[in-house]
C-alpha positions as CSV (number, residue, x, y, z in Angstrom):
1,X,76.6,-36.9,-13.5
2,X,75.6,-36.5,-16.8
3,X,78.2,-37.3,-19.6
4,X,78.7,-33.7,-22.3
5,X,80.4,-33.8,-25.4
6,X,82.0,-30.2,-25.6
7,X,83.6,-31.4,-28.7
8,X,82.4,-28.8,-31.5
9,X,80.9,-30.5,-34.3
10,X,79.6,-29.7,-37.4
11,X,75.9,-28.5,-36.3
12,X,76.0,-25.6,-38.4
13,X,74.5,-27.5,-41.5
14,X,71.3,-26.3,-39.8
15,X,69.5,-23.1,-41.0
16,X,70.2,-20.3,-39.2
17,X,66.8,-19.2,-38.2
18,X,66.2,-23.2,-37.1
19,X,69.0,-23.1,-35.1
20,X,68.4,-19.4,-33.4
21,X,64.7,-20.8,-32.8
22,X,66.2,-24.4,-31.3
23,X,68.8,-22.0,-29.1
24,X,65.7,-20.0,-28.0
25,X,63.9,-22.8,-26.9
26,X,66.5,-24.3,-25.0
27,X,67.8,-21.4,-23.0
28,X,64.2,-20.6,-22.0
29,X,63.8,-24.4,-21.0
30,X,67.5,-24.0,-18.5
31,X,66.2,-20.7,-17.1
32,X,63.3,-22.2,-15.8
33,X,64.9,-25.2,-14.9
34,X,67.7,-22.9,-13.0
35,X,64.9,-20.6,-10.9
36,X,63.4,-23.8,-10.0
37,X,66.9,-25.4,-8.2
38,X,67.2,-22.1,-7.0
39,X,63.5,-21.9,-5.2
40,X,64.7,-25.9,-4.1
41,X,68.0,-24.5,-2.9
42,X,66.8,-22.1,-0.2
43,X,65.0,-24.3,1.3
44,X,68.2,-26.8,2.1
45,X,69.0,-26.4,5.7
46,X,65.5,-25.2,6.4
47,X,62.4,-27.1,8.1
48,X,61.6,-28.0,4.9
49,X,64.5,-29.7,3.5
50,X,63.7,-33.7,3.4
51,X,65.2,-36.9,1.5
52,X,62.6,-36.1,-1.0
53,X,63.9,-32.2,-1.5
54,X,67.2,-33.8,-2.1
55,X,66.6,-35.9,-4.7
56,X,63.9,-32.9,-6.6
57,X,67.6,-31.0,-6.4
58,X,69.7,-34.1,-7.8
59,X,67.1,-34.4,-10.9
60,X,66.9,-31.3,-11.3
61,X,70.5,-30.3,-11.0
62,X,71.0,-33.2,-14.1
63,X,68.8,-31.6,-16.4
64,X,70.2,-29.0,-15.8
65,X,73.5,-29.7,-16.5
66,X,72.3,-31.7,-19.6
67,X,70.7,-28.7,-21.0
68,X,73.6,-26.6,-20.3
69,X,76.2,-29.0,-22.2
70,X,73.8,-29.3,-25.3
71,X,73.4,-25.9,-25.3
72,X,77.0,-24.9,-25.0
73,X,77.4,-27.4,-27.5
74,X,74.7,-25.6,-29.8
75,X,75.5,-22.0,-30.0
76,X,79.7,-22.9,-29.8
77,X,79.5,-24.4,-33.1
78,X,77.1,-21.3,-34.5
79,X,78.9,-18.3,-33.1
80,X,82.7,-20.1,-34.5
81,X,81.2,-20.0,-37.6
82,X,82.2,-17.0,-39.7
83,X,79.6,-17.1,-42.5
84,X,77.2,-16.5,-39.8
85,X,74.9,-13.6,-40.9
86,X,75.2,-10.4,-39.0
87,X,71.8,-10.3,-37.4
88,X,71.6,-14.1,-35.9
89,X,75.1,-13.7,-34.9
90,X,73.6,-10.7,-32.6
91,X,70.4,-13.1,-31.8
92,X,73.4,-15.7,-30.7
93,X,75.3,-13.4,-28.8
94,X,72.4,-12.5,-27.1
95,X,71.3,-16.5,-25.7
96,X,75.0,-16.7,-24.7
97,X,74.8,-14.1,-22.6
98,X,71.6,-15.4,-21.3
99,X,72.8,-18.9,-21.2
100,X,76.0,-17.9,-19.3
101,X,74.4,-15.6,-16.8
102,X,72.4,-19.0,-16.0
103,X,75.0,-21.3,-16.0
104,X,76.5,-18.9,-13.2
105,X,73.6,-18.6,-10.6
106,X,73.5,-22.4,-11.3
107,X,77.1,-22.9,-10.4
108,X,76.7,-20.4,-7.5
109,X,73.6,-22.5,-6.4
110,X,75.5,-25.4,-6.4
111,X,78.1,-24.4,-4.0
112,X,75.9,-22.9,-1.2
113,X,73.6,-26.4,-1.4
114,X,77.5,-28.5,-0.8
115,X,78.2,-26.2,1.2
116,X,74.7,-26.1,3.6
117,X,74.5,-29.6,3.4
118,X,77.3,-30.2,4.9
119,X,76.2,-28.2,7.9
120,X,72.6,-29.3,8.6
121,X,72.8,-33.2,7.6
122,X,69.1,-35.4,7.4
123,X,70.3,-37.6,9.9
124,X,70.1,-34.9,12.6
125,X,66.6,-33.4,11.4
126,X,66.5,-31.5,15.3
127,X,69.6,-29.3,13.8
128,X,67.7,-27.7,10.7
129,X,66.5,-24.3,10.8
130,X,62.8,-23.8,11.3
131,X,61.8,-21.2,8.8
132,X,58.1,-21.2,9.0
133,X,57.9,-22.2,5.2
134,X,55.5,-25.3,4.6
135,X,56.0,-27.6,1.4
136,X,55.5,-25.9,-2.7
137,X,58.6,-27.9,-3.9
138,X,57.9,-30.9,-5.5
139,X,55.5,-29.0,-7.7
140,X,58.0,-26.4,-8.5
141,X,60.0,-29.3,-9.3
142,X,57.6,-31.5,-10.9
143,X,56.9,-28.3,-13.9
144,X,60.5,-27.8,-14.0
145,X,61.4,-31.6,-14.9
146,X,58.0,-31.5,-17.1
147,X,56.8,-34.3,-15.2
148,X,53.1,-34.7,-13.9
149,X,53.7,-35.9,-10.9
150,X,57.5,-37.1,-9.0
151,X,56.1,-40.1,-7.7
152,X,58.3,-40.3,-4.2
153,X,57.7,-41.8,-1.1
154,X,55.9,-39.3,1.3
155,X,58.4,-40.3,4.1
156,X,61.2,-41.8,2.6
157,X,64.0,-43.4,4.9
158,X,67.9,-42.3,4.8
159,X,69.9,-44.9,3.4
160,X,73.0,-45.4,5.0
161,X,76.5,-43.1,3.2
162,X,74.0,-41.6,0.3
163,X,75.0,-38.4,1.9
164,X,78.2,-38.6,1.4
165,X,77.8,-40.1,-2.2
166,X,75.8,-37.3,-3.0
167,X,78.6,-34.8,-2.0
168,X,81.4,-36.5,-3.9
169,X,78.7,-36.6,-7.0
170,X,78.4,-33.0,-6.5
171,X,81.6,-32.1,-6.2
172,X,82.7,-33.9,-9.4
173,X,79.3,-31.7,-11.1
174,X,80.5,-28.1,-10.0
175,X,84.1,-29.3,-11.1
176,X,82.5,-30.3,-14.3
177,X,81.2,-27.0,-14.3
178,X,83.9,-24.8,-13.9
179,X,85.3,-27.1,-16.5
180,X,83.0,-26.1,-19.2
181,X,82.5,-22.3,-17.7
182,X,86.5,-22.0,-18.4
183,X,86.3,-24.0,-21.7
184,X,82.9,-21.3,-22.4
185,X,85.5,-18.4,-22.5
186,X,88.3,-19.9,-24.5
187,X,86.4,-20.9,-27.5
188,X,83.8,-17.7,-27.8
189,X,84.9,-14.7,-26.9
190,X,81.8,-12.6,-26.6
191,X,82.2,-9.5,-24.0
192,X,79.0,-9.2,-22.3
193,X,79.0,-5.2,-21.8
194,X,79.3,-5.2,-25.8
195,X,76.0,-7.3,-26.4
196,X,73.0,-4.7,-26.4
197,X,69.4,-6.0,-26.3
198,X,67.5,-4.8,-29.4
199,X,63.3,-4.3,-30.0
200,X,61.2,-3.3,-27.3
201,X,64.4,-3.0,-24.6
202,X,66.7,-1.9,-26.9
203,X,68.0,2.0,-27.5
204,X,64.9,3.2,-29.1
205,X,62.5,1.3,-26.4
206,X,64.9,3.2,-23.9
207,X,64.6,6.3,-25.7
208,X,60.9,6.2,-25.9
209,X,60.6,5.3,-21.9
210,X,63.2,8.5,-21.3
211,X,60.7,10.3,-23.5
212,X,57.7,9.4,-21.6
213,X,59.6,10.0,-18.0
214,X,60.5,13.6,-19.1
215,X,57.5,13.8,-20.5
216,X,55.6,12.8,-17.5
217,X,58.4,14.9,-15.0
218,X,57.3,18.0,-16.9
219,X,53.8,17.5,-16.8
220,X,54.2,17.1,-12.5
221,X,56.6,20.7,-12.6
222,X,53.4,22.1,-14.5
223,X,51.4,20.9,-12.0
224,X,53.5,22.4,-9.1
225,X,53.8,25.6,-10.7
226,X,50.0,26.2,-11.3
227,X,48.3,28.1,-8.6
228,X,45.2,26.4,-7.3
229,X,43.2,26.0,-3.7
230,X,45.4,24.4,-1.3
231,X,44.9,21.2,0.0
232,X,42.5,20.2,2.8
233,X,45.1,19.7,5.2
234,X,46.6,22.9,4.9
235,X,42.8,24.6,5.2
236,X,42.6,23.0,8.2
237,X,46.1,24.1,9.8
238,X,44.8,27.9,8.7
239,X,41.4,27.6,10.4
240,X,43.3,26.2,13.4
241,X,45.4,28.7,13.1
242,X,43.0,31.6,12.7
243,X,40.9,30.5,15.6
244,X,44.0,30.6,18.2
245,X,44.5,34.3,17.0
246,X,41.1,34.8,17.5
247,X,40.8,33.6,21.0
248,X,44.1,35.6,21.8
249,X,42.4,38.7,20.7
250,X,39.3,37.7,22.8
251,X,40.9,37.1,25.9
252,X,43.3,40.3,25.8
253,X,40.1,42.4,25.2
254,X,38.6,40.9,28.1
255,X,42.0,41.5,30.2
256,X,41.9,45.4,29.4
257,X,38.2,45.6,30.7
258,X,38.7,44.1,33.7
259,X,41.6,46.3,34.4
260,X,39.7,49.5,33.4
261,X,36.2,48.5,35.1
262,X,37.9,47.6,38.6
């Protein structure tokens, strides 16, 4: 498990914009890295799931939680700081909601893989679920670690108790995580329902999408309102509809003659 410093130290000597940009970049880099253990952790318990899947979860799981302590780390020491200007402290608030809705699915995603994988073990392979779903991890994995290639064995053998050392290593990870999830909320206090995204879906981006669906639902009532031929379907139903009364009339004309010539 990845050692974190969560001590606060004094990283606000950086530029503000430099340090917004840096946050940027590293809370797109754990999203990524978080739908890709996500993809890897529905496939545990599955046909799919292999020594090989495994270990793509483990490394990915550590960068993961290495991005996550250096950027808790990172936008702590920026959003404590009170000569913070007004807009980067909004651009901050911002990644930390981002950054902390991720840590979540992450810590959620590691609870239902200890969980599953203490169900459907690899030494029982017979046990596992067969879902029908057929490789795509290792290249999900592979782009998420930044790696070319993972390099593993195709079939790799089960070593004997690396099951069980992989759930205690997990177990001391998700404990680690609440750790720093509980340590998150004492040191910022940023209330997520009071951070509102800004530019294109911001206020005015939703005003100008309200705009265009009233817009666009007053142009369809126009539409209804204005007279016009009716569709074919309904010409058809009428022709039907015609030609019954027609043969009614028919047929009653020829019942009176028969009843007045015989």
């Amino acid at each position: 498990m990845p050692l974190v410093n969560n001590k606060v130290g004094d990283d606000c000597t950086v530029g503000p914009e430099k340090a917004l940009v840096d946050g940027k970049a590293q809370v797109d880099s754990l999203i990524k890295v978080v739908a890709c253990h996500r993809h890897l952790a529905s496939c545990v318990g599955g046909c799919t799931d292999s020594l090989q899947l495994r270990d793509e979860l483990r490394r990915t799981r550590e960068k993961a939680l290495t991005l996550a302590g250096s950027i808790c780390h990172h936008l702590t020491s920026h959003l404590r700081n009170k000569s913070l200007p007004e807009g980067q402290r909004k651009e901050m608030e911002l990644l930390w909601v981002a950054f902390s809705s991720s840590l979540e699915l992450l810590h959620v995603d590691l609870c239902k893989v200890f969980n599953i994988s203490d169900i459907f073990s690899l030494a029982n392979t017979v046990a596992l679920v067969q879902t029908g779903l057929q490789g795509g991890g290792s290249e999900v994995a592979a782009r998420a670690l930044s790696l070319p290639d993972l390099n593993l064995a195709p079939n790799p053998t089960l070593p004997a108790g690396l099951e069980s050392q992989e759930r205690s290593t997990m177990e001391q990870e998700i404990s680690h995580m609440d750790h720093m999830i509980e340590d998150m909320e004492m040191k910022v206090n940023v209330m997520r329902w009071m951070v509102e995204p800004h530019g294109p879906h911001g206020p005015q981006g939703a005003e100008a999408l309200s705009s265009s669906d009233s817009a666009s639902l007053a142009m369809f009532s126009v539409d209804e309102e204005q007279p016009g031929p009716p569709p074919p379907c309904q010409r058809s139903r009428i022709s039907v509809l015609l030609l019954l009364v027609a043969v009614v009339l028919v047929a009653a004309t020829l019942s009176v003659c028969i009843i007045f010539f015989t």
